[in-house]
C-alpha positions in Angstrom: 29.3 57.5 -210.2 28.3 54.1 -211.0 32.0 53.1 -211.9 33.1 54.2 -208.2 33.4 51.4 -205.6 33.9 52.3 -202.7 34.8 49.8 -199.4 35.7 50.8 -195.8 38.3 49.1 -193.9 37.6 49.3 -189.7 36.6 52.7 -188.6 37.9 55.8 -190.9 38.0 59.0 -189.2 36.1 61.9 -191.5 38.1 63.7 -193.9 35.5 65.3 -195.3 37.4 64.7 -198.5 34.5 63.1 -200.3 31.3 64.8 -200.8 29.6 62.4 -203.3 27.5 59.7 -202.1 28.7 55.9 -203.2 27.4 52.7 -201.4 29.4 50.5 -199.9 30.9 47.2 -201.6 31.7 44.0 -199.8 34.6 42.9 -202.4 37.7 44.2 -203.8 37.9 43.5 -207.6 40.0 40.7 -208.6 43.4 42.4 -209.1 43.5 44.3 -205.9 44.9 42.1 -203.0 44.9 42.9 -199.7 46.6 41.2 -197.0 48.6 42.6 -193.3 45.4 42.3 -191.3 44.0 44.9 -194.0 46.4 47.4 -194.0 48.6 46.3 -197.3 46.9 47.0 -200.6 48.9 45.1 -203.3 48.6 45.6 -207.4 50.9 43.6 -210.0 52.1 45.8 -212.5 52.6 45.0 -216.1 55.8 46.0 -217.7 54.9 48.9 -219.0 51.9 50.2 -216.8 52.4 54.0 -215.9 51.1 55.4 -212.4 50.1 58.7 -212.2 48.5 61.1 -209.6 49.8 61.6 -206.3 50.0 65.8 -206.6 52.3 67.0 -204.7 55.0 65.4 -205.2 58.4 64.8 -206.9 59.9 63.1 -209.9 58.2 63.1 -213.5 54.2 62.9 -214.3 54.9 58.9 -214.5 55.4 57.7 -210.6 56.5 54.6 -211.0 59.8 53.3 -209.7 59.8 54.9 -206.6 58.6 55.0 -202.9 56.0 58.2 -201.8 54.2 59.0 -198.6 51.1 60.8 -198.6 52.0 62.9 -195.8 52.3 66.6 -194.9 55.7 67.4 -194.5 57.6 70.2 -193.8 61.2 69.9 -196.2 62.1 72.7 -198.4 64.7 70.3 -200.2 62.7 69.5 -202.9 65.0 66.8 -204.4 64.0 63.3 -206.3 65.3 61.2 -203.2 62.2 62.5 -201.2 59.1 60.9 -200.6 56.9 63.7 -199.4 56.0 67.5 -199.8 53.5 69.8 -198.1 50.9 68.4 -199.3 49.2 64.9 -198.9 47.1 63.5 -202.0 46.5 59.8 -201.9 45.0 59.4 -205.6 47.0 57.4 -208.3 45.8 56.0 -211.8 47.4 52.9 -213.0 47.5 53.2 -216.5 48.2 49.5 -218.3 46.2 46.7 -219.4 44.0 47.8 -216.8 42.9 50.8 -215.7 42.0 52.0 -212.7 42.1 54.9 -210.3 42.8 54.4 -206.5 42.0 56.8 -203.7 42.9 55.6 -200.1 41.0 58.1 -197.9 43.4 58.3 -194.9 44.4 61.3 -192.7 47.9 59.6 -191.7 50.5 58.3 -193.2 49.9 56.6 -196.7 53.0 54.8 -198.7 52.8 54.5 -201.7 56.0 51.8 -203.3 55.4 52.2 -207.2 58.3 49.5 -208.1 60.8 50.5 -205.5 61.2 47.8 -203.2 59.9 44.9 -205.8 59.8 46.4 -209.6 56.6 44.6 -210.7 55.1 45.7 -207.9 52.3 48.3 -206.8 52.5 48.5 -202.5 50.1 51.1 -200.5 50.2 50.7 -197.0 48.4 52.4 -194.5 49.5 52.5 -190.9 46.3 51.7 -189.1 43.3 49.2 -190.8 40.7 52.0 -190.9 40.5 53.7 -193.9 38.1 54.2 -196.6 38.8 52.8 -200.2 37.9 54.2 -203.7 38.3 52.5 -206.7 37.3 54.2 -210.2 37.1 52.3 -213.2 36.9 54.0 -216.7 38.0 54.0 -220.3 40.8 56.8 -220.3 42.6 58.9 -217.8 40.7 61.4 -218.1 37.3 59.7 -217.5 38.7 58.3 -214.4 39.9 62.0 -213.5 36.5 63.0 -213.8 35.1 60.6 -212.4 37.2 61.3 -209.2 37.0 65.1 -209.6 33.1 65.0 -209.3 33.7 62.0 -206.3 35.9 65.3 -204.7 34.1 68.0 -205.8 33.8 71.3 -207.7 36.9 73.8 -207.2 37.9 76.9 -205.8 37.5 79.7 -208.3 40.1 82.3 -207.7 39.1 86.4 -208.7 40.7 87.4 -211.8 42.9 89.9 -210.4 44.7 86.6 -209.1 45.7 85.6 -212.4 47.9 88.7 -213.2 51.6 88.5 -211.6 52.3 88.8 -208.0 55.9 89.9 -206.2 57.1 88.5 -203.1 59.8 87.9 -200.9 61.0 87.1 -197.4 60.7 90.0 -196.4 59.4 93.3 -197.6 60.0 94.4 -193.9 58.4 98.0 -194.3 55.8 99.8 -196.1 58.1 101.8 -198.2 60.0 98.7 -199.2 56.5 97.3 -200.6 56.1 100.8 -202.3 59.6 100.5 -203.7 58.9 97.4 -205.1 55.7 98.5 -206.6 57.6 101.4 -207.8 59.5 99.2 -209.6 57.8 97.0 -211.9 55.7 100.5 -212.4 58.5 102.6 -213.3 59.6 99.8 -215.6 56.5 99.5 -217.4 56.1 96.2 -216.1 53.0 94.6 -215.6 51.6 93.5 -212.1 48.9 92.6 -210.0 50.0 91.9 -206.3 52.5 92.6 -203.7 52.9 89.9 -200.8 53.5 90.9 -197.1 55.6 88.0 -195.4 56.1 87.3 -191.6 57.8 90.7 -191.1 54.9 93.2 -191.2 53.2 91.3 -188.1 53.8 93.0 -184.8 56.6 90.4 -183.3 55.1 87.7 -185.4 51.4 87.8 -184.2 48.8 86.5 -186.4 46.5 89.4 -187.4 48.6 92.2 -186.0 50.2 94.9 -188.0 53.6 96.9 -186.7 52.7 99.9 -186.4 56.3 100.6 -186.9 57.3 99.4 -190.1 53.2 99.6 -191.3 51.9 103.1 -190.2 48.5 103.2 -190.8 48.0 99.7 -192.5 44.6 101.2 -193.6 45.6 103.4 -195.9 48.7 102.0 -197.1 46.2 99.3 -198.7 44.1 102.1 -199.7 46.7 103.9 -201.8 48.1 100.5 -203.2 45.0 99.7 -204.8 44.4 103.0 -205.9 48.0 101.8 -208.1 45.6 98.5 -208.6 47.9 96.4 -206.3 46.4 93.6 -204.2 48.4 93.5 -201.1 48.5 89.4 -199.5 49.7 88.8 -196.1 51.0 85.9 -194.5 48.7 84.0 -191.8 50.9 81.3 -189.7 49.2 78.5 -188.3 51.3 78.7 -184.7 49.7 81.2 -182.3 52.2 82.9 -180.1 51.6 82.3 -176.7 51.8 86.2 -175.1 49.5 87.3 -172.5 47.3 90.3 -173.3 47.5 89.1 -177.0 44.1 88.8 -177.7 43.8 86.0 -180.1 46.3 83.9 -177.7 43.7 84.9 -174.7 40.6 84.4 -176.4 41.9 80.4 -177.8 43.3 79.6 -174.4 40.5 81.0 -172.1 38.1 79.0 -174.5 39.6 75.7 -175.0 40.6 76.5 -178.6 44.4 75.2 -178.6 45.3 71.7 -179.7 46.1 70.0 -175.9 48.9 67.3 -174.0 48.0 64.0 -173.1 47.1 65.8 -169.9 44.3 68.4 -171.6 46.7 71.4 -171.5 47.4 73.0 -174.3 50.2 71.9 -176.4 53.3 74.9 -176.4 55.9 74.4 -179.2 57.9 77.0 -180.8 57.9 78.6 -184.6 58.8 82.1 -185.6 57.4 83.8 -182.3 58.8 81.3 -180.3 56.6 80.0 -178.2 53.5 79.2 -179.8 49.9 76.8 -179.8 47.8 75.7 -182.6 44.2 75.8 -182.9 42.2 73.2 -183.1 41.3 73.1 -186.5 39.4 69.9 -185.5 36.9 71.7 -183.7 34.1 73.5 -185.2 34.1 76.3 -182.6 37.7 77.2 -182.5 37.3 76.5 -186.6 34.8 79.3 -186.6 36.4 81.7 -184.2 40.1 81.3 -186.3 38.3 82.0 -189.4 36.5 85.3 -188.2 39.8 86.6 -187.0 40.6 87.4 -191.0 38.0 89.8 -190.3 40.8 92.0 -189.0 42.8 92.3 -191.6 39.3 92.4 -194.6 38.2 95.2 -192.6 41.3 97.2 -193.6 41.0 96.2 -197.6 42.8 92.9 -197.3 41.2 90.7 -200.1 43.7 88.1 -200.3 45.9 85.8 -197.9 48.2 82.7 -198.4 48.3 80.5 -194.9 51.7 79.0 -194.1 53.1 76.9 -192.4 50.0 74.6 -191.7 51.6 71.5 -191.7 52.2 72.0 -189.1 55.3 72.7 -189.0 57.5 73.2 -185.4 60.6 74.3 -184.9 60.4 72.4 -181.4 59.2 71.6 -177.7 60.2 72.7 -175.0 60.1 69.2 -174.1 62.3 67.8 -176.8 64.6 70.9 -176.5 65.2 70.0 -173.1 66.4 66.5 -174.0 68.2 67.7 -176.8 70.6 69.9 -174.3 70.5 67.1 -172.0 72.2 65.3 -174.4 74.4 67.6 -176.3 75.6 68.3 -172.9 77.0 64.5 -172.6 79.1 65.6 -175.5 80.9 67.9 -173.8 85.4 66.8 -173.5 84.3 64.2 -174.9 86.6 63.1 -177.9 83.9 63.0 -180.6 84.4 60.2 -183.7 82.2 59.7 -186.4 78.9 58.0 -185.1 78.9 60.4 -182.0 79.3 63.4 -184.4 76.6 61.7 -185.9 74.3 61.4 -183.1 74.9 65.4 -182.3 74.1 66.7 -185.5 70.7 64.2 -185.6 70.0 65.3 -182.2 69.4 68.9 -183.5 68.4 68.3 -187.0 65.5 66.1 -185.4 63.8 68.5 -183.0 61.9 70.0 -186.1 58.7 67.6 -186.5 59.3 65.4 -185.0 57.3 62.3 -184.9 57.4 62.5 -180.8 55.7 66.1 -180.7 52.6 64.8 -183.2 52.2 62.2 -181.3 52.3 64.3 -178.3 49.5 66.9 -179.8 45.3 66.4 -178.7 42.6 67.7 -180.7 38.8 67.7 -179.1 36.7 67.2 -182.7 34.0 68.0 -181.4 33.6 66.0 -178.1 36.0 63.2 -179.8 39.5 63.5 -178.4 42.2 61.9 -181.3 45.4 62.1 -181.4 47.1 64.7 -183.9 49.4 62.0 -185.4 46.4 59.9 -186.4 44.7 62.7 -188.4 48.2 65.3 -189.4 47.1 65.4 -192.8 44.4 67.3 -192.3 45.8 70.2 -190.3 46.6 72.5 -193.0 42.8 71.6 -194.9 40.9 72.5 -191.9 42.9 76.0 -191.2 42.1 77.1 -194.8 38.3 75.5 -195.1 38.2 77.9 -191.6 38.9 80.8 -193.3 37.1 79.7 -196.6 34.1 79.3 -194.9 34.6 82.4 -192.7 34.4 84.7 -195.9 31.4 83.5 -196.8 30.2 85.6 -193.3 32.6 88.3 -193.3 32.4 88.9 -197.6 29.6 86.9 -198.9 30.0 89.1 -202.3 33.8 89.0 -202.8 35.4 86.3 -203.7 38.8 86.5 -202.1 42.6 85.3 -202.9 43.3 82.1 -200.7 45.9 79.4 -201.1 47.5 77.2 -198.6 50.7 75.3 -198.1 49.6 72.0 -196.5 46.8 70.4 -198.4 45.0 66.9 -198.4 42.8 66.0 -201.1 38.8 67.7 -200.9 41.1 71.4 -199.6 40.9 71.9 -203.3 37.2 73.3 -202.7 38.1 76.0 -200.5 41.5 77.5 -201.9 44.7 76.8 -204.0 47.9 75.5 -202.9 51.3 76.6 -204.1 54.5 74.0 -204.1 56.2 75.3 -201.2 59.6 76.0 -200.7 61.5 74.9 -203.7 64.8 75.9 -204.5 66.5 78.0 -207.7 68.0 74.7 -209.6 67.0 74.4 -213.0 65.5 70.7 -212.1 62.8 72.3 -210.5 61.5 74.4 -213.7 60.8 70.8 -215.2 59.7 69.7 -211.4 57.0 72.4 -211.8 55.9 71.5 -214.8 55.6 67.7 -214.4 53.3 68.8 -210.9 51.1 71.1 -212.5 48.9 67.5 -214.0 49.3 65.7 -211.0 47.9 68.4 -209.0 44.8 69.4 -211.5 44.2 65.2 -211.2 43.2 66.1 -207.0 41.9 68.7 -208.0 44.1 71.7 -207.4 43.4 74.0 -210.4 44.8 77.2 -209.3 48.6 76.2 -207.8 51.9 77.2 -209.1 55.5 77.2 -207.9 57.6 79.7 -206.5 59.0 81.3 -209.9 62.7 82.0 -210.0 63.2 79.5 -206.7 62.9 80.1 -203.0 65.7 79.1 -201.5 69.0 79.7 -203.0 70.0 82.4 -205.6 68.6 82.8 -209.0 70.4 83.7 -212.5 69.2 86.3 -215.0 68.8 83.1 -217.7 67.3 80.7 -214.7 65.0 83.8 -213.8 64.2 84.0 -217.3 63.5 80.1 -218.4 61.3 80.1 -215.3 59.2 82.8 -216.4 58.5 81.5 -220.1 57.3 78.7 -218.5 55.9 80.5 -215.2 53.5 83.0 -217.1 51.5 80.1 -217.7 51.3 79.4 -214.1 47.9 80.3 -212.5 49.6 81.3 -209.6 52.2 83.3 -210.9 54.2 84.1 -208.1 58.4 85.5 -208.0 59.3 84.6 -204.4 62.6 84.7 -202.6 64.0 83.7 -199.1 65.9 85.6 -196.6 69.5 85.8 -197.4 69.2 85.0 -201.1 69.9 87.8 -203.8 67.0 89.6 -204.6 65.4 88.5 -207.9 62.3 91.1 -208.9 62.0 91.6 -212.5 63.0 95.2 -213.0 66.5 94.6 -211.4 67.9 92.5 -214.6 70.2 93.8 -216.8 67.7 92.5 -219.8 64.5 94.4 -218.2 63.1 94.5 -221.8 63.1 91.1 -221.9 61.4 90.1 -218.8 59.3 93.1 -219.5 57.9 91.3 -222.8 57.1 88.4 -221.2 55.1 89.8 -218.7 52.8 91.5 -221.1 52.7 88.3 -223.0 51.3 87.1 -219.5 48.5 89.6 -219.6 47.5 89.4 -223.5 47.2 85.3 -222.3 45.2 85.8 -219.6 41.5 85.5 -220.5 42.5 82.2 -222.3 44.2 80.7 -219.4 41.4 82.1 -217.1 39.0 80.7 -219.7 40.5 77.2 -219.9 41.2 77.1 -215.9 37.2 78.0 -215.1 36.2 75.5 -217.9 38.4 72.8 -216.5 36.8 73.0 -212.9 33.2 73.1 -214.4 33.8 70.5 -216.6 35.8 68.4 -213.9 38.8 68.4 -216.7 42.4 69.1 -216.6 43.8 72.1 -217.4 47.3 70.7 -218.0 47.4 67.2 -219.6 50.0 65.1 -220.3 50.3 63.7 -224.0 49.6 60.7 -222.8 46.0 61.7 -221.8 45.4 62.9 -225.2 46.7 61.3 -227.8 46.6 58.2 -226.7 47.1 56.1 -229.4 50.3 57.6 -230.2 53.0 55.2 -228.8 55.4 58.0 -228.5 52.8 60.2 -226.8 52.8 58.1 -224.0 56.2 58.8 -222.6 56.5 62.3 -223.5 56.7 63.6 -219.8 58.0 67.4 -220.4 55.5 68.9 -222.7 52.0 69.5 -221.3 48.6 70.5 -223.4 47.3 73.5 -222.0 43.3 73.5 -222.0 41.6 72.5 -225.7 44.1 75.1 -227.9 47.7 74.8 -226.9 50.6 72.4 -226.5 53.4 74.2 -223.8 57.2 72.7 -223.8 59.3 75.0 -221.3 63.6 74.7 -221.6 64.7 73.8 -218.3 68.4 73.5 -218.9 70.9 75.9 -218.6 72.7 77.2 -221.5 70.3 75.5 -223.6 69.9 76.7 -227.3 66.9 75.1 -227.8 65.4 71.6 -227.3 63.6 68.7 -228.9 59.6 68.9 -229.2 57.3 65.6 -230.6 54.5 67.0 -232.2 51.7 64.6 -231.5 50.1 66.0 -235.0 50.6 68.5 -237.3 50.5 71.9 -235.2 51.4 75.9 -236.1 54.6 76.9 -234.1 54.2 80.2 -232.6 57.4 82.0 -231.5 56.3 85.0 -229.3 59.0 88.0 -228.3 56.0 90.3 -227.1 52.3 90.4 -226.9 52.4 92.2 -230.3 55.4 90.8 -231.5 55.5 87.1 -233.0 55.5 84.6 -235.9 54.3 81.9 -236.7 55.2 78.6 -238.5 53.2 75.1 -239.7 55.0 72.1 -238.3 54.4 68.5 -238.9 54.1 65.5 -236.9 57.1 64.1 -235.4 60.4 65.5 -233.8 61.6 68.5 -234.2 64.6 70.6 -232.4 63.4 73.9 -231.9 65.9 76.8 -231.4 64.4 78.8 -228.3 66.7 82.3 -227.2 65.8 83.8 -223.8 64.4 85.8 -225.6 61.4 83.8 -227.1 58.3 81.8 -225.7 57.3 79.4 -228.1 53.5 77.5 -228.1 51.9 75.0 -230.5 48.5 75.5 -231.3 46.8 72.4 -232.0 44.5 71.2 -235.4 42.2 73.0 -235.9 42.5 75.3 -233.1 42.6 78.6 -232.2 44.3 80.7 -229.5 42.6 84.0 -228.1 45.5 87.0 -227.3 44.2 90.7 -226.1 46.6 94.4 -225.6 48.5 93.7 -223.0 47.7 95.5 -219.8 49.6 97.1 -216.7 47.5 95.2 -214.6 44.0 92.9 -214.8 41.5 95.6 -214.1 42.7 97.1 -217.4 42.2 94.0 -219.5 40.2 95.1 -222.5 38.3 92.1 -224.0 37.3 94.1 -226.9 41.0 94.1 -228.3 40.7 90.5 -228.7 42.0 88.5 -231.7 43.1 84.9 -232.6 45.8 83.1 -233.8 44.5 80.4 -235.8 45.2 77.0 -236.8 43.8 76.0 -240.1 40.2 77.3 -238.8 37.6 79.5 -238.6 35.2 79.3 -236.2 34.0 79.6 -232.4 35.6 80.4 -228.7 34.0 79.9 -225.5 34.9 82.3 -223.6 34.3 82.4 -219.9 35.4 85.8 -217.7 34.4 86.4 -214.2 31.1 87.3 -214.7 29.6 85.7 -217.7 30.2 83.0 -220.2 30.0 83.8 -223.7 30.4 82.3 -227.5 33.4 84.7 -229.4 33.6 83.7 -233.5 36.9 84.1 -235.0 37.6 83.4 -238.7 41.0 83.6 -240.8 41.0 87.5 -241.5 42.7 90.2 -239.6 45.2 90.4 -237.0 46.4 86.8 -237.1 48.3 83.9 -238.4 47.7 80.7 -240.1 
């Protein structure tokens, strides 16, 4: 760590982000300026210096040119004009004549201006002078990445199981609509892993509850799904609804455990339930005594959860809802123009997280009372580290599913994240991809996106494009919203298609699990852009829609409709490999340079690098089935040696040019 430096600005509030130990320095280097009684950080860029980093977060792998806030927002409009997702992950590398990695360690509000406002020019601003700042020097990307990565610490490992493909939708409402589903991809032959449970099977949106009505005997239902080896993942919300004789509400507000007013009563606002508080994530106590309530739900074979909206988000207050009618009552016989029209529809739209509520919202962490608005970004961390750390009592030998929606940089050790609520536009199959570096640069290894799109209504060839690209997700997840057309697998007209892709899914897995467990332990990237490899390849370096994927691949999605094919640089000389199945494919050597590559729906087509060699096993209905033994290679002009790490061991597989394989 000796080419960290780190310096602290006033008095930073623990994130708990950073668990290596760097002394303090009493200068910023030369090129760093700071000015704006220490709050603006200041950079000049050379002409063509690339920024990276940043996670969560749209436009390409290349940041610069415009404005981002490292802030945990709640937006399911995932479109280039916005500045910030669910998560918040203050980390950028400026990649030019110098190089340098930045981390501003800051639970509020960080803005990052790559070029936006002045195009020469690198702006982070922070909204209060207390911060902590980190900045890595190194020779590469990637040495900066790892240098950061062990500054952040080791990663969540995920079980195995969590690698094969999971269904979800808003909402499976009953138990036999989870068993139809699972019925489904079975009767179709179609591989799968997991079925998710969304709001709907709570009792009247409770956290930890079961309906009784739409779940009978919740026990066994999970029984008999994983005697079909089916995970089952429920929803946990972070709002608590506030109902008396609810015993979780009861046992938080009779103990203190709610986030408080100004006043030092809890704080009400309203999501799915309604009326609702939030527990004090701040607060090692009510930490500990959320994170034990997942007990509930273990205890009835639950080995998995994905925690929501954590950001958090609110629908509204009961204060701001009453000035809201207060106002769209002056509207009423009124003759409304333009700018009032205006004003009503902002009046509404704004009630959702608003700025007023935050800043309205007291946490005690532990006996220090702060405002929620001076530490929102780590909300959504703290509710997941609660229940992280709460396995560790309730499980300590069973490593259990956990990813999160909210997410600030040092969450990555306790769970994954997914990318929230995007949308079914073919933008955001390239949007996934271009986030799946970013992320693995914080740290978050095992993420993926929604696959098909969330919100709106998916295609058969959108569906389709997303899943070439999506089975080499670690989180591979089809998820829909309510009201959209429902978008499982089986219910295509081309079922043999998807069907093939699938299993190509499962014959990949103990590579991508490989590469992804090698990647943390090696604090490495599992997805790299070109430019992190090859980087004395001028063309390399702005190649922004092709990713290498661990030590053996090169991946390069479509992500346009109606698309033939595309163009793919080859970095080097590399052995095309056009898949229709696990068992079916051929291969092809390819030279350096451009190429247009026809690609049918039909097809997922890989490069394996020099040299390099890329395990494949029989495809199985589901993980537990995964036989290791059936394992060959596809080869690149080699013979040689895998490493091959599983859940339980690591071990040294040789491969040469004979049998089952092409060259």
């Amino acid at each position: 760590m000796d080419k960290i430096k780190k310096y602290t600005v006033g008095k930073p509030f623990p994130t708990n982000a950073v668990v290596g130990k760097i002394s303090e320095c009493t200068s910023l280097p030369s090129y760093i300026n700071i000015s704006g009684e220490n709050r603006v950080l200041s950079y000049e860029m050379g002409k063509l210096d690339k920024v990276y980093g940043l996670g969560e977060a749209v436009r390409g792998i290349n940041k610069r040119g415009w404005i981002y806030e490292s802030y945990c927002s709640d937006d399911p409009m995932h479109t280039e004009t916005k500045r910030s997702l669910y998560g918040a992950h203050p980390f950028i590398i400026i990649d030019g004549e110098t190089l340098f990695g930045l981390f501003v360690d800051y639970p509020d509000k960080v803005t990052f201006d790559i070029g936006y406002s002045d195009i020469d020019m690198l702006t982070v601003t922070v909204k209060t002078a207390d911060y902590d700042l980190y900045i890595i020097e190194g020779d590469t990307p990637l040495e900066i990445v790892a240098s950061f990565r062990r500054l952040i610490g080791k990663s969540y490992i995920t079980p195995y199981w969590a690698f094969g493909f999971q269904q979800s939708r808003w909402s499976y409402y009953t138990s036999k609509d989870v068993q139809s589903i699972i019925d489904g991809y079975r009767s179709s032959d179609m591989p799968i892993d997991a079925v998710y449970l969304d709001i709907d099977y709570m009792d009247s949106f409770k956290d930890f509850t079961v309906s009784e009505e739409r779940f009978p005997d919740f026990e066994e239902f999970v029984r008999s799904a994983k005697s079909q080896h089916i995970h089952l993942v429920p929803i946990i919300d972070a709002g608590v609804k506030a109902e008396d004789g609810y015993t979780v509400y009861t046992e938080g507000r009779d103990n203190g455990y709610f986030c408080k007013d100004k006043d030092g009563n809890d704080f009400y606002a309203a999501v799915w339930p309604g009326k609702v508080c939030f527990p004090d994530f701040l607060n090692t106590e009510a930490a500990h005594w959320f994170g034990m309530k997942y007990k509930i739900l273990t205890d009835m074979g639950i080995d998995g959860f994905w925690n929501d909206m954590n950001e958090p988000a609110i629908f509204y207050s009961e204060k701001q809802l009453d000035k809201a009618i207060d106002k769209i009552a002056g509207y009423k016989g009124k003759n409304i123009g333009i700018y009032d029209y205006f004003g009503l529809k902002d009046t509404v739209l704004g009630l959702s997280n608003s700025a007023e509520d935050y800043g309205a919202m007291y946490h005690n962490a532990d006996g220090e009372i702060v405002c929620h608005d001076k530490v929102h970004n780590l909300y959504g961390f703290n509710m997941t580290k609660s229940a992280s750390e709460a396995f560790k009592e309730i499980a300590p030998d069973k490593n259990i599913l956990l990813f999160s929606r909210a997410s600030y940089i040092g969450m990555h050790r306790y769970s994954g994240i997914w990318t929230g609520d995007n949308q079914s536009w073919w933008s955001h199959i390239k949007l996934n991809l271009q986030m799946l570096p970013s992320l693995n640069m914080c740290g978050f290894m095992y993420t993926g996106a929604d696959l098909s799109g969330f919100g709106d209504n998916s295609t058969e060839e959108l569906s389709l494009r997303w899943l070439a690209l999506g089975i080499f997700n670690p989180l591979m997840r089809n998820h829909s919203a309510l009201g959209t057309k429902d978008q499982e697998y089986f219910r295509y007209k081309n079922k043999d298609i998807f069907r093939n892709l699938l299993r190509l899914r499962y014959a990949l897995i103990p590579y991508l699990y490989s590469e992804y467990r090698k990647a943390i332990e090696n604090d490495d990237m599992m997805f790299k852009p070109l430019a992190f490899v090859y980087r004395d390849d001028k063309t390399a370096q702005f190649v922004e829609d092709q990713l290498i994927l661990g030590d053996s691949i090169m991946i390069a999605p479509v992500y346009e409709p109606n698309a033939p094919g595309r163009y793919v640089y080859l970095p080097e000389n590399m052995l095309m490999v056009r898949f229709k199945s696990d068992t079916e494919y051929d291969c092809e050597s390819m030279t350096k340079g451009h190429h247009f590559i026809e690609i049918p729906v039909t097809d997922v087509v890989i490069f394996i690098r020099d040299g390099q060699a890329l395990p494949i096993v029989k495809a199985a209905m589901h993980t537990d089935d995964i036989d290791l033994s059936t394992m060959t290679f596809i080869t690149n002009n080699n013979g040689g040696e895998y490493e091959l790490v599983t859940e339980e061991e690591t071990k040294t597989v040789k491969y040469d040019r004979t049998g089952d394989i092409c060259s």
